[in-house]
C-alpha positions, -999 to 999 in steps of 0.1 A, spaced: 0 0 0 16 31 -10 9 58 18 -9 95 9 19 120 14 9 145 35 36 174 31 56 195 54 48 230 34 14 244 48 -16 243 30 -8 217 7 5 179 -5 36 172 -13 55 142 -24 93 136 -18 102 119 -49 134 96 -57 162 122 -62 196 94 -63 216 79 -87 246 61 -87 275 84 -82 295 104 -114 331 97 -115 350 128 -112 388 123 -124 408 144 -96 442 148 -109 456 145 -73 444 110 -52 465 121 -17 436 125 3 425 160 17 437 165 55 409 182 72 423 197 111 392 197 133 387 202 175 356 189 170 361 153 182 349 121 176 330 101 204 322 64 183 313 50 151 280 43 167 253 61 160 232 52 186 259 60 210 268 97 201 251 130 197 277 156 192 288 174 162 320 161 154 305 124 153 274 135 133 295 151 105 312 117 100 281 96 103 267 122 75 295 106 47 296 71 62 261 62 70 232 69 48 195 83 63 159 80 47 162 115 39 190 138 36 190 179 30 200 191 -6 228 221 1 208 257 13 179 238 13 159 229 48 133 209 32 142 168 34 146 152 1 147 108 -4 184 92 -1 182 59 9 141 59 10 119 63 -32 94 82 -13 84 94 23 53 109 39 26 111 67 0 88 58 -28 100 85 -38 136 92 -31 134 124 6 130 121 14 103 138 18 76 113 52 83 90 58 56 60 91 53 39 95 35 10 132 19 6 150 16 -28 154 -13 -39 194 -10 -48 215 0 -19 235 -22 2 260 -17 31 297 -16 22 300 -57 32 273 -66 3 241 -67 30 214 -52 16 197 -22 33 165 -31 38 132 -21 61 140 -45 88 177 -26 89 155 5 94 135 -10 120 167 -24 137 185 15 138 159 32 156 145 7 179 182 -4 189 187 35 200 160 30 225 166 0 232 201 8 243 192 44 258 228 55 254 228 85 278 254 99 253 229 88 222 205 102 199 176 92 219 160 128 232 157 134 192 133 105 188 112 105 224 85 106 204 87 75 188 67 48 198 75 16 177 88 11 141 68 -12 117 89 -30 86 70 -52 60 88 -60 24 102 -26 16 79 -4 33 89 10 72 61 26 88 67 47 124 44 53 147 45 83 168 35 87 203 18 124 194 16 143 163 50 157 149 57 173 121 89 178 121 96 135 120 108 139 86 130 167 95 151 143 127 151 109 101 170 130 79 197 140 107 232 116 109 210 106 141 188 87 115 219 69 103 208 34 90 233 5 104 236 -35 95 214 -59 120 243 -80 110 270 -54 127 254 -36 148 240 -56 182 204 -53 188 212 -43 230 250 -30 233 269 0 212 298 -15 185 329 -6 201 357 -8 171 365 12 146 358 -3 117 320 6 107 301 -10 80 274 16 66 259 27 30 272 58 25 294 80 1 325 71 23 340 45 37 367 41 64 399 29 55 417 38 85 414 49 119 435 53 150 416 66 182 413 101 188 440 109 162 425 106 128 402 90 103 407 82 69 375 81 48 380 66 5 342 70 -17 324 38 -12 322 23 -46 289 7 -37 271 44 -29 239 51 -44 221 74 -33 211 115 -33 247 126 -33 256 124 -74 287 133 -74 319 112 -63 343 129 -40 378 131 -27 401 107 -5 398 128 30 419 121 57 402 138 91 427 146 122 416 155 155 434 180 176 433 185 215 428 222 215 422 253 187 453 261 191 467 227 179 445 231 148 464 266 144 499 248 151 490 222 123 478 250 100 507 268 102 530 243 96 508 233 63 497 201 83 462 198 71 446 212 42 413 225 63 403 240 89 370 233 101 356 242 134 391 242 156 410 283 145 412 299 175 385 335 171 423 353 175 437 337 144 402 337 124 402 376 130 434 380 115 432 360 83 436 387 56 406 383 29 429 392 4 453 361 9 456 341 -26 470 313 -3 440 307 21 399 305 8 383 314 41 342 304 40 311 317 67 280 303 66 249 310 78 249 285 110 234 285 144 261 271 162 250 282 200 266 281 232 252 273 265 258 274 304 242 248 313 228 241 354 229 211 374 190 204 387 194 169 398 221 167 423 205 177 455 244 186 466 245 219 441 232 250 450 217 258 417 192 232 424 173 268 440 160 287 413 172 318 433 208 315 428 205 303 388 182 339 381 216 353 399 238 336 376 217 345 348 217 382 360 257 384 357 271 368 326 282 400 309 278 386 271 296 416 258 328 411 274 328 368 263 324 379 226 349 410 229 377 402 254 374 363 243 361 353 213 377 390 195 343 400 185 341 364 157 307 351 180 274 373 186 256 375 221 225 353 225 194 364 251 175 333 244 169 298 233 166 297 199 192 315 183 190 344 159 182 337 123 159 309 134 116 309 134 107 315 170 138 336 182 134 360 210 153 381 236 137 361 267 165 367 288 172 399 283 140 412 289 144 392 323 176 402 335 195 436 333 228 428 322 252 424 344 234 437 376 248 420 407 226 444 428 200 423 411 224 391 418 226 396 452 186 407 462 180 375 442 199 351 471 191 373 497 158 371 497 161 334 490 183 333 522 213 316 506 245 327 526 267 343 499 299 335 482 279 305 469 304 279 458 298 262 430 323 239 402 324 251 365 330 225 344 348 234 310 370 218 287 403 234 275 418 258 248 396 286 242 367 268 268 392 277 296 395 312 284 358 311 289 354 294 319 380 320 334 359 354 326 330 338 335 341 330 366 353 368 373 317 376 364 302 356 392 328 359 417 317 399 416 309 416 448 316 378 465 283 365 453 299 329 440 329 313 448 333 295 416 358 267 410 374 256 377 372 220 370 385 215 335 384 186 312 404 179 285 394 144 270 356 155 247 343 118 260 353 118 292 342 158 293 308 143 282 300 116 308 314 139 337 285 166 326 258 133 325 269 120 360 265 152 371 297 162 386 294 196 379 273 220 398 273 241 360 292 235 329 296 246 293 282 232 263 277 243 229 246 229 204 248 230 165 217 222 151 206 187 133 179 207 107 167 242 111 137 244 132 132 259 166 123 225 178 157 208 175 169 239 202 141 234 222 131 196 229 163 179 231 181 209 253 151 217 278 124 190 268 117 164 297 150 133 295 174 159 275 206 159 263 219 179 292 210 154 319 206 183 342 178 172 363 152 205 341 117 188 338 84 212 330 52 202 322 42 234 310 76 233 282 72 197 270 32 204 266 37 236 245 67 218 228 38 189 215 12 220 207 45 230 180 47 197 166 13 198 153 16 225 127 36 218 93 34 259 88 63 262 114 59 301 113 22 300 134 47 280 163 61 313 170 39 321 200 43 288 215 83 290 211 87 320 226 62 309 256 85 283 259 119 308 259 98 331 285 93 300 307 130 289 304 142 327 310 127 320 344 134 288 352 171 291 339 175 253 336 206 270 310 219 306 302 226 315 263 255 329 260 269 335 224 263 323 184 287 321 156 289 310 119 307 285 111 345 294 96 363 268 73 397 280 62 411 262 33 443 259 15 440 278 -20 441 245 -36 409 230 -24 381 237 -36 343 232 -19 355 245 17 320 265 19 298 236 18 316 224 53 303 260 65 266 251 56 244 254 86 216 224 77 237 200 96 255 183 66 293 178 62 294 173 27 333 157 23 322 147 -10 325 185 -22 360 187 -12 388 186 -43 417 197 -56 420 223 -80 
């Protein structure tokens, strides 16, 4: 039964047609593969283990999703699916029909019951580190000959949207255990890339997958990706002509210095939403941000101006709320609550609460320019002896991660890039009930308004609702926004396609990547 396509524009049906074909051979005249530097780490191969940005953007080239995002567009297209939509108008029923000619890089075909397999094993394993918060709405997955039917637990339009996310990364049954992560690091998957070499938090080397077919039509580049401790090792490696790219590791010293008029060095912004957060620590009964009180204080004296001037050299914007500029929904919920900077306001906030002042609280951070963070923050709250805040920094990204989920940190920093772009991926997963934070936030009133958004395929009449939301997280500071930036890739002048790794619609397109 082929299901009625109910489409994600307003007002109207649309049909996601088949858009792949088997990838055009381009002849590069250089094979060495492209070294791409990154700080942007790598937590697994698994994706229902990881949910960070620098594990996404490899699942995007070795794993393959129902849907994918065509470049500068936000609308889902088919890759490995012919065809996708809601088959009942209540949107909770969501049907996929799977080509019939992709297999995984071992010769396994990729089929429904591999669909079926990928999502359920992500609940099944509820990796506290994993993908699950994006699909809480998923009640049970349905596969019969090559048709794979989800059923939701409430209407949501934006399902199509989170399938097409690396999150939605299709594995092999036969690889992939049913109830435990796959530890190695060799991966079998369906997309443009395959791994041909890996060594543990150094690098990754990635060769096109002869056996791709799919939405991506074009064959790319051997790419070699090497991770760095710190932005400044990415700078180190740059300078000494190391790696070919820079993506997401210059330090905002060296990016403000790059001279546009370089004929060595192609330097590419895009239009991202790459947010960071201070996040709070609800759930340990220990911390004193557990009282609302001393969070609103918190909140009242993070001085935005001087983070994006005295540390990030003006290269990141302020943020006042939630949902970050440029994105349906934004708002300025927290500064119309708090008066920058004001610890007058600070300190009648724990006073009337009764908490004895200098609170003490940890900070958790990681290192390189996060320290340099972590250190003016903690001059902001330590004014006038209101907190007595101690460093705790990290350097390991995995280890950093788990430390924020066990909750050893009474706050922390964390920064979000988004999967699609919709206010909803900023809004359930970082302050919907079981988030990615693991700090303990729970609210009736957000996850209720967050289901009343996922009803409407127009996404501009969720406005109110998103920024009831932002107004009820601007007082319950669960998180303080602190700062947004565009993505900056810096390339040498001899490769080419270094803007498409600035894209904001959560797609690292390696496949663009050549030499001239």
């Amino acid at each position: 039964m082929k299901p009625n396509r109910l489409g994600i524009a307003a007002g109207g049906v649309a049909l996601l047609l088949i858009g792949g074909c088997q990838l055009v051979t381009v002849q590069d005249a250089r094979r060495e593969p492209i070294v791409i530097g990154t700080a942007s780490g790598l937590t697994g191969f698994d994706p229902a283990g990881a949910y960070d940005s620098g594990s996404l953007a490899v699942y995007n080239n070795v794993y393959q999703s129902l849907l994918t995002f065509d470049a500068g567009s936000p609308v889902p297209r088919p890759d490995a699916a012919k065809e996708c939509g809601f088959t009942d108008s209540a949107l909770r029923t969501y049907q996929c029909e799977l080509r019939d000619d992709i297999v995984f890089s071992n010769g396994n075909p990729v089929s429904a019951t591999a669909v079926k397999h990928s999502f359920e094993r992500i609940l099944r394993i509820r990796h506290p580190l994993g993908p699950g918060p994006l699909f809480a709405n998923l009640h049970s997955v349905g596969a019969r000959d090559s048709l794979v039917t989800f059923h939701l637990n409430t209407a949501d339009a934006t399902w199509p949207y989170k399938i097409a996310t690396a999150s939605g990364s299709i594995v092999d049954p036969a690889e992939f255990p049913f109830d435990k992560l796959r530890e190695d690091g060799n991966p079998v998957g369906s997309g443009p890339y395959a791994v041909s070499s890996y060594r543990k938090g150094k690098e990754v080397g990635l060769e096109p997958s002869p056996t791709y077919k799919g939405a991506v039509t074009r064959k790319g580049s051997p790419v070699h990706i090497r991770y760095y401790p710190t932005a400044q090792d990415v700078e180190t490696a740059w300078t000494a002509k190391a790696i070919d790219v820079a993506y997401m590791g210059l330090p905002s010293a060296a990016l403000a210095q790059i001279d546009p008029g370089d004929a060595d060095v192609r330097l590419s912004i895009g239009e991202s939403a790459y947010v960071r957060y201070l996040a709070m620590n609800l759930r340990s009964p220990r911390s004193p941000l557990t009282d609302v009180a001393a969070r609103r204080a918190v909140a009242a004296l993070v001085d935005r101006g001087r983070l994006t001037s005295e540390v990030f050299t003006h290269t990141v914007t302020p943020l006042y709320s939630l949902v970050p500029q440029g994105v349906t929904g934004h708002d300025t919920a927290f500064f119309d609550e708090y008066p920058e900077m004001d610890s007058r306001y600070a300190a009648q906030r724990l006073r009337s609460a009764g908490i004895t002042t200098p609170v003490p609280i940890t900070l958790g951070h990681q290192n390189g320019p996060a320290a340099m963070e972590a250190k003016e923050l903690k001059q902001q709250l330590e004014k006038n002896r209101l907190f007595q805040v101690e460093l705790v920094e990290e350097a390991d990204w995995s280890t950093y991660q788990k430390r924020c989920e066990r909750g050893e940190f009474d706050a922390f920093t964390t920064a979000w890039a988004p999967d699609f772009s919709d206010p909803d991926n900023f809004v359930q997963p970082l302050v919907g009930t079981g988030n990615t934070l693991h700090n303990g936030y729970t609210s009736a009133e957000v996850d209720k308004a967050i289901q009343d958004t996922q009803r409407h395929t127009d996404r501009g009449e969720t406005v109110p609702q998103f920024q009831s939301i932002q107004r009820t997280v601007a007082r319950d500071v669960p998180l303080v926004p602190l700062w947004q930036k565009k993505n900056h890739v810096v390339t040498r002048a001899t490769v080419t396609g270094g803007h498409h790794l600035a894209e904001g619609n959560g797609i690292w397109r390696l496949w663009e990547l050549r030499w001239l």
